[in-house]
C-alpha positions in Angstrom: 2.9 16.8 7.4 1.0 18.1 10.5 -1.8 19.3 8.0 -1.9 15.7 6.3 -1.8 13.9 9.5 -4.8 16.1 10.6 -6.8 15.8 7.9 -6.5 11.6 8.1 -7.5 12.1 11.7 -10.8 14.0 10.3 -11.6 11.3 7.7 -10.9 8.3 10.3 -13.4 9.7 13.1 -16.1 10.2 9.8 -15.6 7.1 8.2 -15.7 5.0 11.6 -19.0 4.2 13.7 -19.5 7.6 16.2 -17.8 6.5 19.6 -20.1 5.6 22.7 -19.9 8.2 25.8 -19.9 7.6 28.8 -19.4 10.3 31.4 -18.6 10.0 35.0 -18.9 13.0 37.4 -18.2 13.3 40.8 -19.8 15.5 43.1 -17.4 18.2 45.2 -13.9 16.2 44.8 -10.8 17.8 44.4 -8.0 17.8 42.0 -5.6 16.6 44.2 -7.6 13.9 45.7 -6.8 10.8 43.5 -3.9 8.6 43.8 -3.0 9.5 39.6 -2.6 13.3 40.9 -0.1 13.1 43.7 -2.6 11.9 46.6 -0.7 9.1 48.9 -3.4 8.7 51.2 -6.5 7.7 48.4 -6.4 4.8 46.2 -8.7 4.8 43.2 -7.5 2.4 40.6 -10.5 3.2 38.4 -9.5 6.6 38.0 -6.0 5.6 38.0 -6.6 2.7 35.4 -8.6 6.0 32.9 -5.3 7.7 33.5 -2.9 5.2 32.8 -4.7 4.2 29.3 -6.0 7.4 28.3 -5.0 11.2 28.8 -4.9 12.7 32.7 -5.0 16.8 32.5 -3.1 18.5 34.9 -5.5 22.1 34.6 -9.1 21.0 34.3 -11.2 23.8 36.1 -15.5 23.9 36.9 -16.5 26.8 35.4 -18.1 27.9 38.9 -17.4 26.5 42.5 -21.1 25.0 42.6 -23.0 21.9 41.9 -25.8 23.4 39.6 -23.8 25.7 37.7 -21.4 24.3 36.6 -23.4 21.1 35.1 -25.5 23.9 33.3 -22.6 25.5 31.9 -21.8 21.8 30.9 -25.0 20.9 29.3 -25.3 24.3 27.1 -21.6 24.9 26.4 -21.9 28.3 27.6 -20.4 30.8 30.6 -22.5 30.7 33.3 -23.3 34.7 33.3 -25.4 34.0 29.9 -27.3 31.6 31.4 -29.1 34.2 33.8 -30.0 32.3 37.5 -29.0 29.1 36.0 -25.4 30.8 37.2 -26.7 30.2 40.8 -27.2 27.1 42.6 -30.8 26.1 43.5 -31.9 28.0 40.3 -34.2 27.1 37.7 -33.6 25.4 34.4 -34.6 27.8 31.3 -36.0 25.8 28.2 -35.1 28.2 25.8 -31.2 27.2 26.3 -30.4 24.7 24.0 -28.5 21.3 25.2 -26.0 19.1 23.9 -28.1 15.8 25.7 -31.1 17.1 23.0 -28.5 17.5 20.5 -26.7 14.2 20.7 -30.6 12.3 20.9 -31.5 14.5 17.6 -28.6 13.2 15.9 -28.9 9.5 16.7 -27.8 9.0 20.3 -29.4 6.9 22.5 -28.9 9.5 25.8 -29.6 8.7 29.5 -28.4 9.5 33.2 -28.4 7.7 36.9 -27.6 9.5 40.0 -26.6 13.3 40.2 -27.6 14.8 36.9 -28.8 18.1 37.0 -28.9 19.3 40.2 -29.8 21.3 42.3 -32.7 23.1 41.1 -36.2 23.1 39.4 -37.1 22.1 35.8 -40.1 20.7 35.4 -41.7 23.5 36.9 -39.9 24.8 33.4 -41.4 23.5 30.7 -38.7 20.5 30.8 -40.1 16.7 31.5 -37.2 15.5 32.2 -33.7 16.1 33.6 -31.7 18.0 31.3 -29.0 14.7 31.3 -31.3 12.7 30.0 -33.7 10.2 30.7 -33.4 8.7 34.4 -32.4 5.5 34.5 -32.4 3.4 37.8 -28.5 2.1 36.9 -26.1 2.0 34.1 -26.4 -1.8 33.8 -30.1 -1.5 32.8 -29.4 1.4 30.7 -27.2 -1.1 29.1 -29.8 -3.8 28.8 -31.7 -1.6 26.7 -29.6 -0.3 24.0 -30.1 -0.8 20.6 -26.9 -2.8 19.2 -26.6 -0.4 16.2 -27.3 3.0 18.2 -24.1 5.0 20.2 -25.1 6.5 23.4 -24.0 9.0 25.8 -24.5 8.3 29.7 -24.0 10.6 32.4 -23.1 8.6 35.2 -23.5 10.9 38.4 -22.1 9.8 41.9 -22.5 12.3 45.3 -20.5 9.5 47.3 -18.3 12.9 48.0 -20.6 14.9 49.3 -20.8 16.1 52.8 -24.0 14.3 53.7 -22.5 11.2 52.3 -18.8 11.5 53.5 -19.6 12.5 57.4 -21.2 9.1 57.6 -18.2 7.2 56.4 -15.3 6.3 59.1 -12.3 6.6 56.8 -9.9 5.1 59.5 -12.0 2.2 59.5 -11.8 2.5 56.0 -7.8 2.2 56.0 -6.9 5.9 55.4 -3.5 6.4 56.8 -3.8 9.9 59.0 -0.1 10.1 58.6 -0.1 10.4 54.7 -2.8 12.7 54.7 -2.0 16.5 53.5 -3.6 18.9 54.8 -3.8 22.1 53.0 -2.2 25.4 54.7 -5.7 26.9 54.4 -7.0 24.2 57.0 -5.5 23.8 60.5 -3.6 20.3 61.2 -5.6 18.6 64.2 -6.3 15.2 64.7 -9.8 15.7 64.0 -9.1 17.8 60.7 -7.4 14.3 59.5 -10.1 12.2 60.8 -12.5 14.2 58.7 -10.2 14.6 55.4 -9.9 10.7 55.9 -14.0 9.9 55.9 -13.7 12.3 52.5 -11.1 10.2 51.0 -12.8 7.2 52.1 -15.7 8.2 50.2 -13.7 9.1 46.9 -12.4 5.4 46.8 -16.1 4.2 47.1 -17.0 6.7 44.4 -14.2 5.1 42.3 -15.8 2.1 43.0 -18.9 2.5 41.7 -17.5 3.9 38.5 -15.3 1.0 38.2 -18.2 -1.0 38.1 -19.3 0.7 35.9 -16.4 0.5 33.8 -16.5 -3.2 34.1 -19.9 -3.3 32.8 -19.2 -1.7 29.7 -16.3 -3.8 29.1 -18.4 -6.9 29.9 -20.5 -6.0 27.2 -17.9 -5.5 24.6 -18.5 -1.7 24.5 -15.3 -0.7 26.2 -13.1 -0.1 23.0 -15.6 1.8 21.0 -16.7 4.1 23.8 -14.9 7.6 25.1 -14.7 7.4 29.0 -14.5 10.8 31.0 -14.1 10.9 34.5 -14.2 14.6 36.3 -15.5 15.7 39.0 -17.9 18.9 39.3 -16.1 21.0 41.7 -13.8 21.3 44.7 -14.5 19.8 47.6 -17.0 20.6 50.8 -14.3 21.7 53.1 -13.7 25.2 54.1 -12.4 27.5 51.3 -13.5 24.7 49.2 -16.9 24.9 47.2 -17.9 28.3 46.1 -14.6 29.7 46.1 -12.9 30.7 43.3 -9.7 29.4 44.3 -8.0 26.2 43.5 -9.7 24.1 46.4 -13.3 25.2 45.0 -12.4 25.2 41.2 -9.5 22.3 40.2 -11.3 19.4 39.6 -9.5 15.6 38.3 -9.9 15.1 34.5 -8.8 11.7 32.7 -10.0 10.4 29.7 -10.1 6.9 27.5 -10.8 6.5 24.1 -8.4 3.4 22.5 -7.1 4.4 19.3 -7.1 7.9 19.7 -5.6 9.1 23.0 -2.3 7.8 23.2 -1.9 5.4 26.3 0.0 7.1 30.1 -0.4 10.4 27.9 -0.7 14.1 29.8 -1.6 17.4 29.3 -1.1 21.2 31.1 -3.7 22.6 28.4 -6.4 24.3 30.5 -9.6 22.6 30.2 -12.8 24.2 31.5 -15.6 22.1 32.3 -18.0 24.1 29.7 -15.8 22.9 26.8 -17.1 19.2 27.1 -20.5 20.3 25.1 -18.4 21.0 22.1 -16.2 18.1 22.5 -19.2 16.2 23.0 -20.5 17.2 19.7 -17.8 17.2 17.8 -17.5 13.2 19.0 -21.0 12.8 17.8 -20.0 14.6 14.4 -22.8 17.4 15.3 -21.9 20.9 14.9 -21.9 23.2 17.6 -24.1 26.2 18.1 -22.9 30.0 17.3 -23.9 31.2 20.9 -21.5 28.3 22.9 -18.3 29.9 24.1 -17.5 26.0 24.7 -14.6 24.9 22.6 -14.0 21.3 22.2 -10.5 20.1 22.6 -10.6 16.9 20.7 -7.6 18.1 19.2 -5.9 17.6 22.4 -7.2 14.2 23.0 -6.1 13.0 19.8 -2.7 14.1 20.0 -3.2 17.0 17.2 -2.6 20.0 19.4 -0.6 20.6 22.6 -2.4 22.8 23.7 -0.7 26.2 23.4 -3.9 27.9 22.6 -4.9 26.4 26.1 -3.1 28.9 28.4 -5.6 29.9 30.7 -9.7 29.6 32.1 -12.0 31.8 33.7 -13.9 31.3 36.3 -17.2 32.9 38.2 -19.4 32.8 40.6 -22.7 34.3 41.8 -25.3 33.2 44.7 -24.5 29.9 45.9 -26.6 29.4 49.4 -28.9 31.7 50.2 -27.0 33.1 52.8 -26.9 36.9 53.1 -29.0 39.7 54.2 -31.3 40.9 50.8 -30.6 37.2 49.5 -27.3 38.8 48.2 -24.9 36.7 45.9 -21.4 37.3 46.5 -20.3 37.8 42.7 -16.7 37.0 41.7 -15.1 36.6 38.1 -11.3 35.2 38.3 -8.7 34.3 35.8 -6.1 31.5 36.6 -3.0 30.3 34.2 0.2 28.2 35.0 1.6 30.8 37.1 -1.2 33.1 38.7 -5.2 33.0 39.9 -6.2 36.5 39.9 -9.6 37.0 41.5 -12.1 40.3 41.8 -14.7 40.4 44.2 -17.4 42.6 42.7 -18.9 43.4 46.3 -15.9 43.0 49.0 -18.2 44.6 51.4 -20.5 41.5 51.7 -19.2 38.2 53.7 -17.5 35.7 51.6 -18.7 32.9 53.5 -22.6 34.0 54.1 -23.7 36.2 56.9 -22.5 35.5 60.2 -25.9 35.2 61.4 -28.6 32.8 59.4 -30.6 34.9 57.0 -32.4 31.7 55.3 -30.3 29.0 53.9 -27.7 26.4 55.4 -26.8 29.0 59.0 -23.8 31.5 59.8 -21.3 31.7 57.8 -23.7 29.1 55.1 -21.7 28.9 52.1 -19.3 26.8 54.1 -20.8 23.6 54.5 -21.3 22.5 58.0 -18.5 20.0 58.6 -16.5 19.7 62.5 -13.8 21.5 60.9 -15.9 24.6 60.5 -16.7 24.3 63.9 -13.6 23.8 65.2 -12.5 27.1 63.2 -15.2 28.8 64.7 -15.5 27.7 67.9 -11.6 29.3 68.3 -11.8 32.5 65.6 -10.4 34.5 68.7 -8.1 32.6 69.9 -5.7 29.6 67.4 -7.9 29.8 64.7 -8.0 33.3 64.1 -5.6 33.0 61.2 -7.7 29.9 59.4 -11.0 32.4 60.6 -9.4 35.1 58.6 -8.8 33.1 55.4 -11.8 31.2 55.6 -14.6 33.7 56.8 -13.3 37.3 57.0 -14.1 39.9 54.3 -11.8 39.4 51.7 -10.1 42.8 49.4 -11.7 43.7 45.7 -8.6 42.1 44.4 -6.8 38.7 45.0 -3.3 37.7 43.4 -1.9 34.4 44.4 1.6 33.3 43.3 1.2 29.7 42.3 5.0 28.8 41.9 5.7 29.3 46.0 1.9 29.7 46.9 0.0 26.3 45.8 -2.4 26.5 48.2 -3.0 30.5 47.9 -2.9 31.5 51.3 -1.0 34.6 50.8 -2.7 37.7 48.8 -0.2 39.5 46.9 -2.7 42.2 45.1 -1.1 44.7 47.3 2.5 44.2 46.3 3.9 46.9 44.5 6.6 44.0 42.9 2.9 42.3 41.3 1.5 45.8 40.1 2.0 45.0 36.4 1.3 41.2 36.7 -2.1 42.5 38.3 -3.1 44.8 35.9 -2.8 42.4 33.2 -4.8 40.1 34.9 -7.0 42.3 35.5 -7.7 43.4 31.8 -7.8 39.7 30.6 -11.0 39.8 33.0 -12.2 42.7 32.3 -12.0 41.7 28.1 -13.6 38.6 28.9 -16.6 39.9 30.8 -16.9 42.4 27.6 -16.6 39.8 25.9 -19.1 37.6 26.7 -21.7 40.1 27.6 -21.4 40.1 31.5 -24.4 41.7 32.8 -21.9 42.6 35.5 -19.9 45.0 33.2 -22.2 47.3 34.5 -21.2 47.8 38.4 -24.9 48.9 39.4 -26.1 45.3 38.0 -27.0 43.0 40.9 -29.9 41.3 39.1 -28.4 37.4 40.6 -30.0 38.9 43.9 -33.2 39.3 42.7 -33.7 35.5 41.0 -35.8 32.9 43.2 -33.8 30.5 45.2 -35.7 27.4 45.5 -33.2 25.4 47.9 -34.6 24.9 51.4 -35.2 27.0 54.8 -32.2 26.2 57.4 -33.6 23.6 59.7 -33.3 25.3 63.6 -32.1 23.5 66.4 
């Protein structure tokens, strides 16, 4: 029966008109950050509303803790250490990897992005004229305007309301964030001015579920609504400490909620973990385009629709590689992780090197640059002797080739376990499933000596001195 009800799936999505996509990405919010995941102190009815008549995923992970990596592991379908620099922020974007944005427009689509596509980096300076989401369009509604009646579309709807230079400008008191229903995480220290800050986030994440409410709105206005898949995700974690460009939850669990009436069954869930590189196969296998041999993306359609549970789903991997330019030799600080229901098991390839950037400026961002400059970085800093040592020490300090974090008493991974005889064996397999992914997938970094990632231009910007 299961086969049967399968294969009438199949036929149905065939036989009807190829769904409308449209995709909404945040920039650098967090999993736990929307009132449909636990968070008492946001509201975002737009993401809520996705939720509540579509699928919400509890384990949807970026690929990489950064903004530009992860959207190119998105757009190719593939793990970011195949994609050469293009696994480092501020890289450039090669023409010779194929897309699923030029796959969907050779198949019929009618493709287009506003706001944050891809970014940041070069790639007209690449041999691409335009950004690899698509043709820029000044706003949704005039993307809208222009469609074809007869012709599906994708849209990439980007939004970098989140984002520190956006957020620090935003008085979330003023905004009505309650300080008292605020969490703060055990990596972060519990001032008043910590909540002030995690409030002018949060304030921003409801005015970037605005906007992609509207957006909503607009598509239902037009009578599109019912035939069109709606995503909403985010890119990665967010800009606090420990946050972006780490490979732990903060950096790396993103929100994932999906609508498609019909299809996904209304209020439903899933644990199945989803990586952010699997949407290019999902993506084409919406459009009815099949994927290319060299994607390690895997499209989990079957999920959506209600024809899987995702048991097959028990785990992602994650990377990273250069984010800022930040350390002496313009070093990355390379990390390849694993994380299932229980554990995140991470390797730092070069534990010698600063986590968090140099403590002095080499060239990008200042000390300690791959933490974004918020006051709660200051405050750390400005006390690393003295109270803060402990939130120094998990924030800034070397870290050990190996971290192990029980997620079952340790949510917010503050306590290293690699060195627990009791997690010996629970390492070592971790360990190997790494180790047989990075074979796998032809990590250049199989070899130890490899540190080609510090050799690729960086084309982000000099720190601006005081």
């Amino acid at each position: 029966m299961r086969l049967l009800s399968f294969l009438a799936l199949v036929v149905s999505l065939h036989a009807a008109p190829r769904p409308n996509i449209l995709f909404l990405i945040g920039d650098n919010w967090s999993y736990e950050h929307a009132a449909a995941n636990g968070c008492a102190a946001v509201k975002t009815p737009a993401f809520d509303r996705i939720a509540k008549e579509g699928m919400n995923f509890a384990n949807a992970f970026c690929p990489v803790p950064s903004c530009s990596p992860t959207r190119s592991c998105i757009l190719t379908g593939r793990t970011a250490h195949q994609l050469e620099d293009m696994a480092s922020l501020w890289s450039r974007f090669h023409p010779q990897f194929r897309l699923f944005t030029d796959a969907l427009a050779e198949s019929g689509y009618r493709t287009g992005f506003t706001g944050k596509g891809w970014s940041p980096g070069k790639f007209k300076e690449f041999g691409r004229e335009q950004n690899p989401a698509g043709k820029e369009f000044k706003d949704f509604a005039t993307f809208l305007a222009e469609r074809k009646d007869d012709m599906p579309f994708f849209f990439w709807l980007g939004s970098v309301h989140t984002a520190l230079h956006r957020f620090k400008l935003v008085d979330g008191v003023a905004a009505g964030i309650d300080l008292t229903k605020i969490r703060v995480p055990a990596y972060l220290p519990d001032t008043p001015k910590v909540r002030q800050e995690i409030a002018s986030y949060l304030a921003a994440a409801q005015q970037m579920d605005a906007a992609f409410g509207e957006a909503i709105t607009q598509l239902e206005k037009s009578g599109r609504l019912n035939n069109t898949v709606v995503i909403y995700t985010s890119d990665n974690g967010w800009q606090m400490p420990r946050g972006l460009a780490n490979c732990h939850d903060s950096g790396s669990h993103v929100p994932l909620a999906v609508r498609w009436p019909g299809k996904v069954a209304k209020g439903s869930r899933s644990d199945a973990f989803i990586s952010l590189t699997d949407f290019a196969a999902t993506f084409l296998e919406l459009a009815d385009v099949k994927p290319w041999p060299e994607m390690t993306s895997r499209s989990f359609l079957n999920v959506l629709t209600g024809q899987s549970d995702g048991e097959d789903r028990a785990q992602v991997f994650l990377e990273r590689e250069r984010h800022a330019n930040v350390r002496s030799g313009d070093a990355s600080y390379p990390c390849r992780a694993v994380r299932n229901a229980d554990f995140l098991y991470i390797r730092n390839l070069r534990p010698d090197r600063w986590p968090a950037g140099d403590p002095i400026l080499h060239f990008a961002v200042g000390p300690f640059g791959d933490v974004d400059p918020t006051k709660t970085k200051q405050l750390i800093l400005d006390q690393r002797e003295g109270a803060m040592k402990r939130f120094f020490d998990l924030n800034f300090a070397k870290r050990t080739a190996e971290e192990l974090y029980d997620l079952r008493r340790d949510p917010d991974q503050v306590q290293n376990l690699a060195a627990d005889p009791a997690q010996a064996a629970t390492k070592a397999k971790l360990a190997a499933q790494v180790e047989a992914w990075m074979r796998d997938t032809q990590d250049p970094r199989v070899d130890p000596q490899n540190d080609a990632w510090d050799r690729f231009p960086y084309f982000g910007g000099r720190a601006k001195l005081p």
